[in-house]
Short mmCIF file of the C-alpha atoms (twelve columns), coordinates in Angstrom:
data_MODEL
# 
_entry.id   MODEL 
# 
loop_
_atom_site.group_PDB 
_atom_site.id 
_atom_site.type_symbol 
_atom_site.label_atom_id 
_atom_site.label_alt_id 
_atom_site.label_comp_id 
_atom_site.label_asym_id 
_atom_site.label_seq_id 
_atom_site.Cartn_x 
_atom_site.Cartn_y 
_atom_site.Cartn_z 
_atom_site.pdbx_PDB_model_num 
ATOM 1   C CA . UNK A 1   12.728  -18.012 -37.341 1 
ATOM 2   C CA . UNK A 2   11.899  -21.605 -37.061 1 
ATOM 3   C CA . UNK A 3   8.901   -21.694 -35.103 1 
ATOM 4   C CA . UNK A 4   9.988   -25.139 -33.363 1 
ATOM 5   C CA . UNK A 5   13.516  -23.865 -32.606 1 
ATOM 6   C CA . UNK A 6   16.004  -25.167 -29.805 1 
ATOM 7   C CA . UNK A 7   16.786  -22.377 -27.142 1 
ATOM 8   C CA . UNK A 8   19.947  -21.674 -25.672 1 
ATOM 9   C CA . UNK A 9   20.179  -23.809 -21.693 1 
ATOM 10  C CA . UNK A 10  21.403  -22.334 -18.715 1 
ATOM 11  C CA . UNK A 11  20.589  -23.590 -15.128 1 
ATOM 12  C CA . UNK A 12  21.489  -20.699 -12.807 1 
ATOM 13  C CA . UNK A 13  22.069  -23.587 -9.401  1 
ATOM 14  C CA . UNK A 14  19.622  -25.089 -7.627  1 
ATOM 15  C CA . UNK A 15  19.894  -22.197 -4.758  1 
ATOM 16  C CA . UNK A 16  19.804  -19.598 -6.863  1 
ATOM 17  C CA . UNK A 17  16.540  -20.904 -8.772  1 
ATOM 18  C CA . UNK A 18  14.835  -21.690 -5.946  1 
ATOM 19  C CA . UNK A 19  15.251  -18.217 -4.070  1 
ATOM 20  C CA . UNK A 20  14.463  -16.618 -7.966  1 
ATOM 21  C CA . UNK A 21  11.265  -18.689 -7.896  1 
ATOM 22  C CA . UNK A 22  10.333  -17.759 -4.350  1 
ATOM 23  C CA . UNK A 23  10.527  -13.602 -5.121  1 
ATOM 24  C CA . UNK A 24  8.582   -14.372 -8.203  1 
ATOM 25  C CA . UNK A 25  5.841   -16.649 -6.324  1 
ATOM 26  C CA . UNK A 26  5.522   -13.613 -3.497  1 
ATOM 27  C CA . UNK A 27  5.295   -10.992 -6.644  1 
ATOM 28  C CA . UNK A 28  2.245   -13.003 -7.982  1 
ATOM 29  C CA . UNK A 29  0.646   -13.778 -5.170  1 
ATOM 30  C CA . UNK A 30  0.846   -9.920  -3.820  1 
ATOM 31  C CA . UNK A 31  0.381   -8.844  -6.914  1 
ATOM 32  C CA . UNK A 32  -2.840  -11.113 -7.988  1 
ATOM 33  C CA . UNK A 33  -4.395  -10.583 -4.464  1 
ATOM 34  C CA . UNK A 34  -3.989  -6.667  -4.086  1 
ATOM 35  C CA . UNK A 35  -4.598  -5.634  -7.382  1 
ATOM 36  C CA . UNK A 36  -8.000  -7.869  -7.653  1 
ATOM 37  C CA . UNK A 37  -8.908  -6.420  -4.446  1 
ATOM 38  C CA . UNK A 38  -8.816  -2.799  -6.021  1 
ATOM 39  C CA . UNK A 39  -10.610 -3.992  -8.810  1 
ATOM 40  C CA . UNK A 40  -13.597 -5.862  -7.023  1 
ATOM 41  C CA . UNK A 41  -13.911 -2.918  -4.527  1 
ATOM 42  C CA . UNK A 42  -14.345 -0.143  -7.284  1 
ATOM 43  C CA . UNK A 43  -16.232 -2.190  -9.299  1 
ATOM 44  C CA . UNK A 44  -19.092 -2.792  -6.260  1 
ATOM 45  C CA . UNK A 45  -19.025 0.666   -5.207  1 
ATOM 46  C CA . UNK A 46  -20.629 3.719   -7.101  1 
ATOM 47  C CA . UNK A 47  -19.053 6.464   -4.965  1 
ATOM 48  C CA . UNK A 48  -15.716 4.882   -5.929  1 
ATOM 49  C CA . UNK A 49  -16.324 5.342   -9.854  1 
ATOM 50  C CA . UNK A 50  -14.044 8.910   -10.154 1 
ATOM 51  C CA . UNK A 51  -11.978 9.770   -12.475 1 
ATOM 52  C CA . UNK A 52  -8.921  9.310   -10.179 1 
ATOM 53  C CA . UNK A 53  -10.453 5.633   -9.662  1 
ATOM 54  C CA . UNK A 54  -9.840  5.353   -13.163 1 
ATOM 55  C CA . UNK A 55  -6.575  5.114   -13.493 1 
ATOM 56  C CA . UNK A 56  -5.904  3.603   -10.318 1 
ATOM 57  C CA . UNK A 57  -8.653  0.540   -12.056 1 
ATOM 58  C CA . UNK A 58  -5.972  0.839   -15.363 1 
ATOM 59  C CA . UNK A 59  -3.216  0.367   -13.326 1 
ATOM 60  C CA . UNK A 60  -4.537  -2.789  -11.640 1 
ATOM 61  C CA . UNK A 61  -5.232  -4.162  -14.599 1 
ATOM 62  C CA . UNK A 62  -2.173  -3.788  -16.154 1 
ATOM 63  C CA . UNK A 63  -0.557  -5.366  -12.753 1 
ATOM 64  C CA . UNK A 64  -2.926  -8.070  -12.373 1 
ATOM 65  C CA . UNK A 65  -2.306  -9.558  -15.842 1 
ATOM 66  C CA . UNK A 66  1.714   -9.323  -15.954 1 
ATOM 67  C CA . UNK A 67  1.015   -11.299 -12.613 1 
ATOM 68  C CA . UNK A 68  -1.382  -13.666 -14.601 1 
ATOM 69  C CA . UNK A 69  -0.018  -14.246 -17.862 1 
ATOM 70  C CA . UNK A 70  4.187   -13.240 -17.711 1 
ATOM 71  C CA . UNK A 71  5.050   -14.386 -14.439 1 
ATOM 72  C CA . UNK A 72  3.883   -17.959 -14.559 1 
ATOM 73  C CA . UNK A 73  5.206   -18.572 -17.999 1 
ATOM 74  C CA . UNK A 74  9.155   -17.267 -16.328 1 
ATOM 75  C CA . UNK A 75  8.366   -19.386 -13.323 1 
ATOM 76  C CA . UNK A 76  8.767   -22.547 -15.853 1 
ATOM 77  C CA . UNK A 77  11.593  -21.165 -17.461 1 
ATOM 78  C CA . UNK A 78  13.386  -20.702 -14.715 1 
ATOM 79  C CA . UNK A 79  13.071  -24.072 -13.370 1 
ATOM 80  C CA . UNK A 80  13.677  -25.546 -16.970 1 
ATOM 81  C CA . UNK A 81  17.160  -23.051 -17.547 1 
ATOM 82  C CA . UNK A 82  15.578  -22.608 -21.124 1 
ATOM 83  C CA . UNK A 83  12.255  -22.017 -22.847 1 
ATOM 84  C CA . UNK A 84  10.213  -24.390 -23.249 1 
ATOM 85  C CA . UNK A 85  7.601   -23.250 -25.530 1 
ATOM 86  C CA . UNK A 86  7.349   -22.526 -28.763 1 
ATOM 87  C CA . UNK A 87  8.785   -19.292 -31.080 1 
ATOM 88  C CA . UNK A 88  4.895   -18.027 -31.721 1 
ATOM 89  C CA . UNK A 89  4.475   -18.144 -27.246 1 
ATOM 90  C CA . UNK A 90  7.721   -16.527 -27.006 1 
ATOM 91  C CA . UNK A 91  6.574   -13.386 -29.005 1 
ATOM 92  C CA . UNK A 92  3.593   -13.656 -26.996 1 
ATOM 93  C CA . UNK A 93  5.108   -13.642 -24.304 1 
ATOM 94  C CA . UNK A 94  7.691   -11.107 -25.247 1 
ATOM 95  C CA . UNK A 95  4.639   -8.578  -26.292 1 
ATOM 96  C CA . UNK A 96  2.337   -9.153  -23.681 1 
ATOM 97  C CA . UNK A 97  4.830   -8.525  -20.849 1 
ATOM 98  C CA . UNK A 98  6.199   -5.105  -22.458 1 
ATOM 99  C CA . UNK A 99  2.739   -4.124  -23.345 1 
ATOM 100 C CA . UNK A 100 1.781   -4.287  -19.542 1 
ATOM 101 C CA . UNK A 101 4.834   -3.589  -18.109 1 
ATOM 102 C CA . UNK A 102 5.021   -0.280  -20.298 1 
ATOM 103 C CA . UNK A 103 1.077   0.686   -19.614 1 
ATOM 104 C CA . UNK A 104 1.500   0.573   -15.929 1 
ATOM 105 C CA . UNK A 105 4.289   3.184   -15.710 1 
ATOM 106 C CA . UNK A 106 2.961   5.543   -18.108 1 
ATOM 107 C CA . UNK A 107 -0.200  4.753   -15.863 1 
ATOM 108 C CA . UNK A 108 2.008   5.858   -12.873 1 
ATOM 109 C CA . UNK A 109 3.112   8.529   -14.909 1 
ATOM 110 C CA . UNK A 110 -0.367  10.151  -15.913 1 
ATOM 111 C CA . UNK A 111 -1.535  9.501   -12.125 1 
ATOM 112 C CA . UNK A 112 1.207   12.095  -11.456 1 
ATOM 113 C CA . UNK A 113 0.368   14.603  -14.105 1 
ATOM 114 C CA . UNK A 114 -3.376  14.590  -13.285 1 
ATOM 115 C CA . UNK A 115 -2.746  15.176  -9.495  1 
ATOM 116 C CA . UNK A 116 -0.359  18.194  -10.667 1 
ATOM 117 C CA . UNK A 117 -2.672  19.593  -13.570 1 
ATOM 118 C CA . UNK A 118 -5.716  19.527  -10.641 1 
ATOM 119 C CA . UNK A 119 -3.754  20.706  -7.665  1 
ATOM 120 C CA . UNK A 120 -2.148  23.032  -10.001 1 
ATOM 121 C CA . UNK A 121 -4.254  24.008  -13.059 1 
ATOM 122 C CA . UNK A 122 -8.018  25.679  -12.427 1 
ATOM 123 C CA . UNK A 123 -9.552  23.517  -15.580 1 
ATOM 124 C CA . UNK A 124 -13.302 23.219  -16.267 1 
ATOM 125 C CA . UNK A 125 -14.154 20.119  -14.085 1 
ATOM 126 C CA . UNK A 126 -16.674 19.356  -17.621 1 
ATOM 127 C CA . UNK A 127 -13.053 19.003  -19.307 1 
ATOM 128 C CA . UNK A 128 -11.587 16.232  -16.854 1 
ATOM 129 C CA . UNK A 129 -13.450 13.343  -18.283 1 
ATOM 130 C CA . UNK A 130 -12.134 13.519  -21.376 1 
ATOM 131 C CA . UNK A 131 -8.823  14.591  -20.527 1 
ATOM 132 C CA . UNK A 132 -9.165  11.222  -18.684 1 
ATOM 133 C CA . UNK A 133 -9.906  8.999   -21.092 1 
ATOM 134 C CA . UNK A 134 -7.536  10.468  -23.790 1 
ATOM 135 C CA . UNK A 135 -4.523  9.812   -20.777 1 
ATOM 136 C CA . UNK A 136 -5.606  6.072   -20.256 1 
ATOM 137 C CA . UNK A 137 -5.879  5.521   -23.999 1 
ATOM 138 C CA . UNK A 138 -2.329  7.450   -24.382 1 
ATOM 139 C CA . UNK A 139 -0.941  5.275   -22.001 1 
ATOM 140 C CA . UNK A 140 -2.131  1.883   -23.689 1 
ATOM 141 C CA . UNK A 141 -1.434  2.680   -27.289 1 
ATOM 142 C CA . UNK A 142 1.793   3.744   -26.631 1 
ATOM 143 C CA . UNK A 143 2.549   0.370   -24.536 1 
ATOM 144 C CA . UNK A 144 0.981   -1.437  -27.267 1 
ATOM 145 C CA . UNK A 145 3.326   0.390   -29.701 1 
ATOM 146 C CA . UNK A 146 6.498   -0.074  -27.909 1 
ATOM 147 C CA . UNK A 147 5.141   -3.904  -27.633 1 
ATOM 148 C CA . UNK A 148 4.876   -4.070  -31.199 1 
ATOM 149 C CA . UNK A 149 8.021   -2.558  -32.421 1 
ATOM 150 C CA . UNK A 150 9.540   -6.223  -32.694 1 
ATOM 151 C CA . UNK A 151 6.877   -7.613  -34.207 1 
ATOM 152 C CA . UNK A 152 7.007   -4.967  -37.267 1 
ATOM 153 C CA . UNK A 153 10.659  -5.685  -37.526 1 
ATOM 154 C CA . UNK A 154 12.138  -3.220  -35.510 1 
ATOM 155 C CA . UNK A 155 14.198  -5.278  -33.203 1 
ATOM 156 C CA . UNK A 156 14.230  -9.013  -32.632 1 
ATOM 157 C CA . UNK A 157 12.016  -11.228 -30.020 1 
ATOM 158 C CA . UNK A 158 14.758  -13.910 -28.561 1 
ATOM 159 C CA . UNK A 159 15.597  -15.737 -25.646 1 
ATOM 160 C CA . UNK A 160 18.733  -15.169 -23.969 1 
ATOM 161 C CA . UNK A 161 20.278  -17.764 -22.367 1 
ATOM 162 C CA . UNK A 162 20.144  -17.878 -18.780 1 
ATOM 163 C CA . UNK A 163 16.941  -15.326 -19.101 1 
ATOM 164 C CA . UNK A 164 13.579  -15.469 -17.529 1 
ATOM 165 C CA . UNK A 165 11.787  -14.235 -20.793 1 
ATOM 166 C CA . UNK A 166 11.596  -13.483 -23.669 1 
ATOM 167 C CA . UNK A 167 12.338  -9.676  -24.937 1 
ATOM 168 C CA . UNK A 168 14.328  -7.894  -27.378 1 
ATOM 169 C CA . UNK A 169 17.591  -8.807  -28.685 1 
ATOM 170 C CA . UNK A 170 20.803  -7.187  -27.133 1 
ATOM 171 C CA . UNK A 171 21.720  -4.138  -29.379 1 
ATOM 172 C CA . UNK A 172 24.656  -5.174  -31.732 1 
ATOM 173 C CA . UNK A 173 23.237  -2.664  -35.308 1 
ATOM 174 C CA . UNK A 174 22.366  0.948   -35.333 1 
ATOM 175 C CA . UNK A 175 18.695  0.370   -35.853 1 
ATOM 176 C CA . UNK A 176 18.672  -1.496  -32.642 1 
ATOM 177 C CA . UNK A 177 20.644  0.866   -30.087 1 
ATOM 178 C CA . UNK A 178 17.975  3.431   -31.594 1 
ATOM 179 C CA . UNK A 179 15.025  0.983   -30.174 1 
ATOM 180 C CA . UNK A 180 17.063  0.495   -26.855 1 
ATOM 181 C CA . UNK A 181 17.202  4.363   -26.257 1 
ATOM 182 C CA . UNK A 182 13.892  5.039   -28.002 1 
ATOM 183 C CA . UNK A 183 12.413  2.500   -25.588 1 
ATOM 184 C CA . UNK A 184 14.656  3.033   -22.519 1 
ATOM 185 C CA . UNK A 185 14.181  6.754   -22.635 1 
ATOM 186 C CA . UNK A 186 10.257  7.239   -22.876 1 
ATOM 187 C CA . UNK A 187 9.410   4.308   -20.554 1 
ATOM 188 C CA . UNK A 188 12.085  5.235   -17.700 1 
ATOM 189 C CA . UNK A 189 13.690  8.835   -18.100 1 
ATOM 190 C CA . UNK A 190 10.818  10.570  -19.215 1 
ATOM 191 C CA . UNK A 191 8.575   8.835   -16.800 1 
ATOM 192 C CA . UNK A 192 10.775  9.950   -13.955 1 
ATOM 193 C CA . UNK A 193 11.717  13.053  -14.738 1 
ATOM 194 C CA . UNK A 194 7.610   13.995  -15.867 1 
ATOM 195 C CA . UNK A 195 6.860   12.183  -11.904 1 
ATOM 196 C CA . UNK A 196 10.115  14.220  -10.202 1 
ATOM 197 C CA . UNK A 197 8.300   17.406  -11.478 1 
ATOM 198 C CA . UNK A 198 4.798   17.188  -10.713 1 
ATOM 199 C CA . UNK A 199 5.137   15.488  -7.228  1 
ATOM 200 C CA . UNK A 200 7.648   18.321  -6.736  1 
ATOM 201 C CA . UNK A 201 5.462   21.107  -7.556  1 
ATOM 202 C CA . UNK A 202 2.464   19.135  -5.617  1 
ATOM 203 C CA . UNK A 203 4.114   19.531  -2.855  1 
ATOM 204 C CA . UNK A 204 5.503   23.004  -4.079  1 
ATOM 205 C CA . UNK A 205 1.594   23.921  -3.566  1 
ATOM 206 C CA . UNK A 206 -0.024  22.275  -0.685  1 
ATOM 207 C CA . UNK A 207 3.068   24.022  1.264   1 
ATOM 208 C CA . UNK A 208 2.020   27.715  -0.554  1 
ATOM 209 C CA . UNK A 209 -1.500  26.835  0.666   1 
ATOM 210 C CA . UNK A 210 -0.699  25.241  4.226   1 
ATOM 211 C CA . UNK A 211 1.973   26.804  5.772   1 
ATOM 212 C CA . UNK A 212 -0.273  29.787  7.795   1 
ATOM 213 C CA . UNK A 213 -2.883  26.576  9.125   1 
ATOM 214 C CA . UNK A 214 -3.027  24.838  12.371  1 
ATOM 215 C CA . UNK A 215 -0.155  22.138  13.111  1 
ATOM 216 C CA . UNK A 216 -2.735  19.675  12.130  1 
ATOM 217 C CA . UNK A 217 -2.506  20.137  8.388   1 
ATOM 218 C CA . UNK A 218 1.088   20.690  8.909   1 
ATOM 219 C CA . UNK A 219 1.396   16.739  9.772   1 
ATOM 220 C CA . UNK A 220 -1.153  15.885  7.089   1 
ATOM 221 C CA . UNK A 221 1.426   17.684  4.535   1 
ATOM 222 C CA . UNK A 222 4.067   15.942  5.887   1 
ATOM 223 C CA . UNK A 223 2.513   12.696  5.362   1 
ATOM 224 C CA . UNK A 224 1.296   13.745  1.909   1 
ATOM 225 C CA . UNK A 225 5.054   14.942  0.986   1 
ATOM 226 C CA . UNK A 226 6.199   11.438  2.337   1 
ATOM 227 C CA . UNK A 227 3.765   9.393   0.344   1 
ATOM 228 C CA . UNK A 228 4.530   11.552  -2.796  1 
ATOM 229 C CA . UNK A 229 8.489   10.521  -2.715  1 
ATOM 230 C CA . UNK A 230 7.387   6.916   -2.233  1 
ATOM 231 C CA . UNK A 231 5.960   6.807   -5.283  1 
ATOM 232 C CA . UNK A 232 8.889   8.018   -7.321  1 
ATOM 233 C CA . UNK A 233 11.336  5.887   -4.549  1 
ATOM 234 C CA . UNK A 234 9.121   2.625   -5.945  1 
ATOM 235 C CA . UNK A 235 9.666   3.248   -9.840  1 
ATOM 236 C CA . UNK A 236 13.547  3.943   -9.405  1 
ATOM 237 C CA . UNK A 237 14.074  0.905   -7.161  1 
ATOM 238 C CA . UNK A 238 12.044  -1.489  -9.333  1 
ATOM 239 C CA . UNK A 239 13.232  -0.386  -12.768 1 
ATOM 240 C CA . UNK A 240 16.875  1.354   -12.648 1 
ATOM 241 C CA . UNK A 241 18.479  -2.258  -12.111 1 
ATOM 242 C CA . UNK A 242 16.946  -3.317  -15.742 1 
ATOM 243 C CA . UNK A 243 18.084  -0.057  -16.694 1 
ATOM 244 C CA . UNK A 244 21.137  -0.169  -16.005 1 
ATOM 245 C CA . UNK A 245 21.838  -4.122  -16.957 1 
ATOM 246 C CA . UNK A 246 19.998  -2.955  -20.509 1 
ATOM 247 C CA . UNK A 247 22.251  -0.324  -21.400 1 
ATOM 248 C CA . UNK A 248 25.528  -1.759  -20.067 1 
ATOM 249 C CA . UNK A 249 24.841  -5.312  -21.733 1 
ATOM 250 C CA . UNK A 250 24.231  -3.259  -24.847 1 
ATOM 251 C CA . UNK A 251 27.256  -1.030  -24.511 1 
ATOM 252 C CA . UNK A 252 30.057  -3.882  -24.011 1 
ATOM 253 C CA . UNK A 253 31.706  -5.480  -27.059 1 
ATOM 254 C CA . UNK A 254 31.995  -8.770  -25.035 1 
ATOM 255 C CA . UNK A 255 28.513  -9.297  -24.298 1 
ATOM 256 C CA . UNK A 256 29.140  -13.142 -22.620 1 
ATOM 257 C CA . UNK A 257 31.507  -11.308 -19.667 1 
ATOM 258 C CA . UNK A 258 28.127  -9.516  -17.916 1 
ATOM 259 C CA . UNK A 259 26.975  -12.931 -15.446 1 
ATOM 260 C CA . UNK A 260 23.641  -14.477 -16.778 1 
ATOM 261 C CA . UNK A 261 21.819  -13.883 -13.345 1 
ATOM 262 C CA . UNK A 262 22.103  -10.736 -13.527 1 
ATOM 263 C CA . UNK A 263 19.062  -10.860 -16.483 1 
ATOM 264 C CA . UNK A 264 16.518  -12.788 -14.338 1 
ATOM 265 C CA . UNK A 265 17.479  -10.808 -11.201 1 
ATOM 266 C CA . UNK A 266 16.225  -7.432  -12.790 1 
ATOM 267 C CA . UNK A 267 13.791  -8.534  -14.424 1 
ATOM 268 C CA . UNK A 268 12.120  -10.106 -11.070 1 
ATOM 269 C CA . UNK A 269 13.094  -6.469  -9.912  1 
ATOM 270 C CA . UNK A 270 10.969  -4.957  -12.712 1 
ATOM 271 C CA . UNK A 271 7.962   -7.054  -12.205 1 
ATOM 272 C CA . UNK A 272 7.905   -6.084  -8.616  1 
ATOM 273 C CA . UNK A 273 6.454   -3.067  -9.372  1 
ATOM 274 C CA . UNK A 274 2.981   -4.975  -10.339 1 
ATOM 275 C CA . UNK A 275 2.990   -5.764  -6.325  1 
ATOM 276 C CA . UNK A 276 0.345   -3.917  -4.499  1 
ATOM 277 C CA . UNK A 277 2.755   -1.890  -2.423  1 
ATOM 278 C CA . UNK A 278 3.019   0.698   -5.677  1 
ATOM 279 C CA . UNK A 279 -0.346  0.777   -6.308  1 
ATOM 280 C CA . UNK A 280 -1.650  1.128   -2.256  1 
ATOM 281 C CA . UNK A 281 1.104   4.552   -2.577  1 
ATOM 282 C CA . UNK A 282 -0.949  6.012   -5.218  1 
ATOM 283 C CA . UNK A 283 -4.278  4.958   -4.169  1 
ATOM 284 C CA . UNK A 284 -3.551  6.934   -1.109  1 
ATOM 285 C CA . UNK A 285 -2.415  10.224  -2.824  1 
ATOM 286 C CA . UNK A 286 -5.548  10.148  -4.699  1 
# 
């Protein structure tokens, strides 16, 4: 593709891009602010270097930089109603937003299975650094390989019109409904249904292990079962929207009938999972 090429225009209305630009200017701010608070505070304090800490410093990360590098770029967009950089920025842009978009909920998603496997599982403790490490890299090559899929020709980077980014192509061949459900179901369905389990049989045991104790820890389980079902609430509020626009605008034969704002709402939906209010859920639980 012409690295200079002309991208499609669509100004959503001066209302609707101004509110648009608003959500996005709270997500970064929030997002920027909260996360780099985590960061600094682990970073200055020994007792806080755990293994828990770990992921919870992975997940910031991966937060903090969709809020540095993604975010601003859509701001411009938005205001503009097309792209206004080049093809080689788009792909950047296109594989640096899925790369830390898709890190920070298989993040999530490891948070949960390392809570359940030591809640759960009576492991060596000698074993849980490495079975640490080997999650956070898991998590990041994965997000890096899902990133890349477009790249290697699996798929096509493009800006849609009326879009707040650039991403994948809508599915129109077989090879790319097979990236839309290879992608769709390992970053959202298994995610969920791996988090659904473990919080679920967390909870499962701190009732086996609480319910003969003083009222006391019967509040404190409360509160932890609460907390737990936040967590999961936060992933399916933030990311079943771009779910659901992804498969439907992939399913319909008329793709032009499914409104344009629909794309930049979701996706603002999406990226409000990098906010701190995610992260200060799981910090909690750990």
């Amino acid at each position: 593709m012409n690295p200079n090429a002309t991208f499609a225009y669509h100004y959503h209305g001066k209302g609707a891009v101004i509110s648009l630009e608003i959500a996005l200017g709270f997500i970064m701010i929030t997002a920027i602010g909260g996360n780099l608070l985590v960061l600094v505070t682990i970073a200055k304090h020994r007792a806080l270097h755990t293994q828990t800490n770990a992921f919870i410093a992975s997940l910031a990360t991966a937060d903090v930089l969709v809020a540095l590098v993604n975010i601003p770029l859509s701001a411009v967009t938005l205001a503009k109603g097309t792209w206004p950089y080049t093809m080689a920025i788009c792909r950047f842009h296109a594989f640096t937003m899925a790369l830390f978009l898709i890190a920070s909920i298989h993040t999530l998603m490891h948070i949960a299975i390392h809570k359940y496997l030591s809640i759960t599982r009576r492991f060596n403790r000698r074993s849980r650094p490495l079975r640490v490490k080997l999650m956070l890299i898991g998590a990041w090559l994965w997000a890096g390989l899902c990133a890349a899929f477009p790249l290697m020709g699996w798929s096509q980077t493009v800006y849609k019109a009326g879009a707040s980014q650039c991403g994948p192509a809508l599915p129109s061949k077989l090879p790319d409904y097979l990236h839309s459900l290879l992608i769709n179901s390992t970053n959202y369905v298994l995610p969920l249904v791996v988090m659904t389990f473990c919080y679920f049989r967390i909870f499962r045991e701190i009732h086996l292990h609480m319910q003969k104790r003083q009222s006391r820890a019967v509040e404190q389980q409360k509160r932890i079962a609460v907390t737990l079902l936040l967590v999961v609430i936060c992933f399916v509020v933030c990311w079943t929207p771009y779910i659901v626009y992804s498969v439907t605008a992939g399913a319909m034969k008329n793709k032009e009938a499914l409104p344009l704002i629909f794309n930049p709402i979701v996706s603002i939906g999406a990226w409000s999972i990098s906010g701190p209010a995610p992260l200060t859920i799981t910090h909690y639980i750990l």
